[in-house]
C-alpha positions as CSV (number, residue, x, y, z in Angstrom):
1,X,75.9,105.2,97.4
2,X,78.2,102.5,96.6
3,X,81.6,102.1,98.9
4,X,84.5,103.2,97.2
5,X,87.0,100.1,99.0
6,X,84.4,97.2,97.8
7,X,83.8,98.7,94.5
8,X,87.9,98.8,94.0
9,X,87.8,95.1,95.6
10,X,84.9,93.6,92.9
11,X,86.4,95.4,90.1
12,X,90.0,93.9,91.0
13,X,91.1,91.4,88.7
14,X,92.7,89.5,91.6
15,X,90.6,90.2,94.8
16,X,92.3,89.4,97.7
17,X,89.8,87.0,99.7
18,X,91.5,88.8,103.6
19,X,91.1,92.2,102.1
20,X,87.6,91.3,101.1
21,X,86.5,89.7,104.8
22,X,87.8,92.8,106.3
23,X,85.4,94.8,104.2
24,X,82.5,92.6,105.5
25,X,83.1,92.4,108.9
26,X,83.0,96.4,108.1
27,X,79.9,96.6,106.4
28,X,78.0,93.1,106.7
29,X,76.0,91.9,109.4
30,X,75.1,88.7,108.1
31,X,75.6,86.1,110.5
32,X,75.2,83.2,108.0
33,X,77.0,84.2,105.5
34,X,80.3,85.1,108.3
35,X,79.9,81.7,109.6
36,X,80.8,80.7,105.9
37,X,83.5,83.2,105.2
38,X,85.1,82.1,108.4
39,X,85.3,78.3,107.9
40,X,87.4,78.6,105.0
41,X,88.6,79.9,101.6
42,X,88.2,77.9,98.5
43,X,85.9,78.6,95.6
44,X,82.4,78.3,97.4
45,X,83.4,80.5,100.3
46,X,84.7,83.1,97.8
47,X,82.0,83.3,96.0
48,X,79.6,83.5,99.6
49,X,81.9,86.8,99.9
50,X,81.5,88.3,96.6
51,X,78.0,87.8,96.4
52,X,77.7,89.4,99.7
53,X,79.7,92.4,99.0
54,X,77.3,92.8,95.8
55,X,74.5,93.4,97.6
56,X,76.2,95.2,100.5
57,X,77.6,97.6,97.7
58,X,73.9,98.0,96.1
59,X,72.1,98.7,99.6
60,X,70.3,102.2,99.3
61,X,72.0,105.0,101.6
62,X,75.4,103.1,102.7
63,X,77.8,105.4,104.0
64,X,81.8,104.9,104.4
65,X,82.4,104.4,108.2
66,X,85.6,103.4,110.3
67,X,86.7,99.8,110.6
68,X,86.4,98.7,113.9
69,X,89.6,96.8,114.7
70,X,90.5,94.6,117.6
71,X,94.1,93.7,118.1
72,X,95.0,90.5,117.9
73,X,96.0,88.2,120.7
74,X,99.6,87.9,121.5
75,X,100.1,84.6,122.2
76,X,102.1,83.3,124.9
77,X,106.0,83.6,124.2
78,X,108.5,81.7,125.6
79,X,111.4,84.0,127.8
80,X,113.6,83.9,125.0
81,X,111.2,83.8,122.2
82,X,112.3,86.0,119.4
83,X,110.3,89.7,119.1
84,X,108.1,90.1,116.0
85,X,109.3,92.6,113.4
86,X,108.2,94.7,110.4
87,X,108.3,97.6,108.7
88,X,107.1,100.0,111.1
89,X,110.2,99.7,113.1
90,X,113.8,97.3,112.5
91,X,115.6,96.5,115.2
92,X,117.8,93.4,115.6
93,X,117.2,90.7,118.2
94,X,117.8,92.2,121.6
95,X,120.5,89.8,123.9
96,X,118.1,89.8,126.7
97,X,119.6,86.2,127.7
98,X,120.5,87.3,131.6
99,X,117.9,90.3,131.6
100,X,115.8,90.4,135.1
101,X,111.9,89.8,134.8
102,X,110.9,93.7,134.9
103,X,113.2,94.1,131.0
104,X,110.9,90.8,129.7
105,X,107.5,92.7,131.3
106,X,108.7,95.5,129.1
107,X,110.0,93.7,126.1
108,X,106.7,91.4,126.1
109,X,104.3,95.3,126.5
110,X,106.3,96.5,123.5
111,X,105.6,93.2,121.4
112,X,101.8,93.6,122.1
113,X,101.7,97.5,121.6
114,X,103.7,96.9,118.2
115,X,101.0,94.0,117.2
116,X,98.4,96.7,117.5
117,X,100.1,99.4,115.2
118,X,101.3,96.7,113.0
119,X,97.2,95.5,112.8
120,X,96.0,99.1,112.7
121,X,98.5,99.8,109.9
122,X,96.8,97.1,107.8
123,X,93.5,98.3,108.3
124,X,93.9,101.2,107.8
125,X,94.7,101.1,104.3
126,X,90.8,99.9,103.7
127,X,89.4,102.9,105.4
128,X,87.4,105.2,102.9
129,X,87.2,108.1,105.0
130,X,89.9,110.8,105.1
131,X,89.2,111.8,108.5
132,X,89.7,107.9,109.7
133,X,92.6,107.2,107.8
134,X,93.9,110.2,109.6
135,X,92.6,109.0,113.3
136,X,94.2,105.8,112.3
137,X,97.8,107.0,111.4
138,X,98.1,109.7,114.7
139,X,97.1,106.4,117.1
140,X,99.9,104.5,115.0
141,X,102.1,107.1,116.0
142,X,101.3,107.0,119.7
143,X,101.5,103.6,119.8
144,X,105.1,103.4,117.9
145,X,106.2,106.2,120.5
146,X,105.4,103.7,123.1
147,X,107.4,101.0,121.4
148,X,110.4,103.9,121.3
149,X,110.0,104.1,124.9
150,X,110.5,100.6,125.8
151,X,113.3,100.1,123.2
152,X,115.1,102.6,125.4
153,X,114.9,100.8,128.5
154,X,116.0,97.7,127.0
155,X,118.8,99.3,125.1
156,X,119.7,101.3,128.5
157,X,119.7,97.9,130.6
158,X,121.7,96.5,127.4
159,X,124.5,99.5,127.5
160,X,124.2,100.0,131.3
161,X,122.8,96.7,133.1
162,X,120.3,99.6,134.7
163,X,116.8,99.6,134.2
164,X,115.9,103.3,133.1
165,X,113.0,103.4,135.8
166,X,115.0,103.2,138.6
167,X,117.5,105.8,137.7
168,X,115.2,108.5,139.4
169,X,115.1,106.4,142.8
170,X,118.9,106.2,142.4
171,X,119.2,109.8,142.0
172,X,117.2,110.4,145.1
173,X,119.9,108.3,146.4
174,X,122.6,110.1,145.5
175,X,121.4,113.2,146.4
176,X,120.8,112.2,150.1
177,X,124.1,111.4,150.4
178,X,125.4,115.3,149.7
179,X,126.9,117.7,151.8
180,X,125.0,120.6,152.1
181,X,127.9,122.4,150.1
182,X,127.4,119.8,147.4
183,X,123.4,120.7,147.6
184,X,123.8,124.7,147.2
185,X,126.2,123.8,144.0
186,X,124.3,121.4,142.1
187,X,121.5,123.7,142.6
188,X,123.6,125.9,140.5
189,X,124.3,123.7,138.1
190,X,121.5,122.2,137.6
191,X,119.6,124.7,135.9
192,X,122.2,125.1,133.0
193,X,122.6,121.0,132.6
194,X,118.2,121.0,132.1
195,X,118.7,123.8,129.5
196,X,121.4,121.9,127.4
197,X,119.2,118.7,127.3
198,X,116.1,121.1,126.5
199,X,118.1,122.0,123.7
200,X,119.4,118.6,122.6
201,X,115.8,117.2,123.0
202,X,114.2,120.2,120.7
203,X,117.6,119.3,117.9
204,X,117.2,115.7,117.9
205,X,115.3,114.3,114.9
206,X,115.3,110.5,115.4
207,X,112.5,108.9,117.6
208,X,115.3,107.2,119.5
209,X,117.4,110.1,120.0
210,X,114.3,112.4,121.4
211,X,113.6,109.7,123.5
212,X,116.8,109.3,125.2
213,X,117.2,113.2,125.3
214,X,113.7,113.4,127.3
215,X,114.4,110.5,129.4
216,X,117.7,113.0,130.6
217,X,115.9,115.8,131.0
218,X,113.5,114.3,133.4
219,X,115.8,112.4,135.3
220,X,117.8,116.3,136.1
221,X,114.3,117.8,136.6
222,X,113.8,114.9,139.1
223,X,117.2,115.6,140.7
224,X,116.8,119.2,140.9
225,X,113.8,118.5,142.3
226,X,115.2,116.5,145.2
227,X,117.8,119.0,145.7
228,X,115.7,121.7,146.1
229,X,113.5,119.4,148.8
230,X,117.0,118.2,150.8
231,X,118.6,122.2,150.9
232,X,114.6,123.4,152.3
233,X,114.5,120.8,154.8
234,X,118.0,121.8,156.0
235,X,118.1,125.7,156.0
């Protein structure tokens, strides 16, 4: 059964000699000839890969099967290095100039985890099955919710100079500090502030947006939390 993906790629009038190595690191396992394929691109080495998908193409009982991707290495990046972008996601260049060394951790985690879905992305589109193409784009959307999350603590440290995972510590803070007057009312209040952000979580639409409104809502749950501990270990 011939593969759908190389018999689109030999039929093409201008095969595309990347798209054509990723179908045989898919379906080839012949050392030689990916020795060849992998020292360079001109007229010999495209015509190593064409032959190569031929046969692959001809082979009795092929079946379609999932590309198996590795992402590729993130190089090294200097602290003020520019972040990668693409279509996945625009943002402009974040003015991390003065930020502390836990915002470039996070900025540097959000480069890599956006080189993955970026590389998966690619792939992706040479995937024959329905079911893969599928797996592929619901692990490109975990990944780009990742990326979402560490947008918002950069943008937060950006807006605020705070970086978002300390809030809860600083909220513990704060509460410790409250008379026991101050404890029995927020834990009145509480409550109805959670249900608002519930609300404006469920409404929002944009990644960011839902983002930020979850990021609230747990830091109240958090708080409530706390208050609930300090007014038990008082009465």
């Amino acid at each position: 059964m011939a593969i759908a993906s190389i018999t689109a790629w030999l039929l093409s009038p201008n095969p595309n000699f990347i798209h054509g190595k990723l179908l045989f690191q898919q379906y080839g396992n012949d050392r030689l000839v990916e020795t060849i394929i992998n020292s360079g691109s001109g007229a010999y080495h495209f015509s190593k890969l064409r032959s190569a998908l031929e046969k692959i193409n001809e082979s009795p009982g092929i079946e379609p099967k999932q590309i198996v991707y590795t992402s590729p290495p993130v190089p090294d990046q200097p602290a003020h290095a520019e972040p990668p972008t693409s279509s996945l996601i625009s943002k402009s260049k974040p003015d991390l100039d003065d930020a502390p060394a836990e915002i470039w951790a996070f900025r540097n985690q959000k480069n890599a985890i956006h080189a993955e879905a970026r590389h998966l992305f690619v792939t992706a589109k040479l995937m024959d099955s329905k079911e893969h193409r599928l797996e592929a784009a619901l692990r490109i959307l975990d990944l780009m919710d990742q990326v979402n999350e560490y947008w918002l603590i950069i943008d937060t440290w950006r807006e605020t100079g705070k970086i978002l995972e300390l809030k809860k510590e600083e909220a513990i803070a704060e509460v410790s500090a409250l008379t026991i007057q101050e404890l029995l009312q927020e834990q009145k209040n509480l409550p109805s502030y959670i249900s608002k952000a519930r609300k404006r979580f469920n409404d929002a639409k944009e990644p960011r947006k839902k983002t930020r409104a979850l990021a609230k809502v747990e830091s109240l749950v958090s708080r409530l939390t706390e208050v609930k501990r300090r007014i038990d270990g008082i009465v």
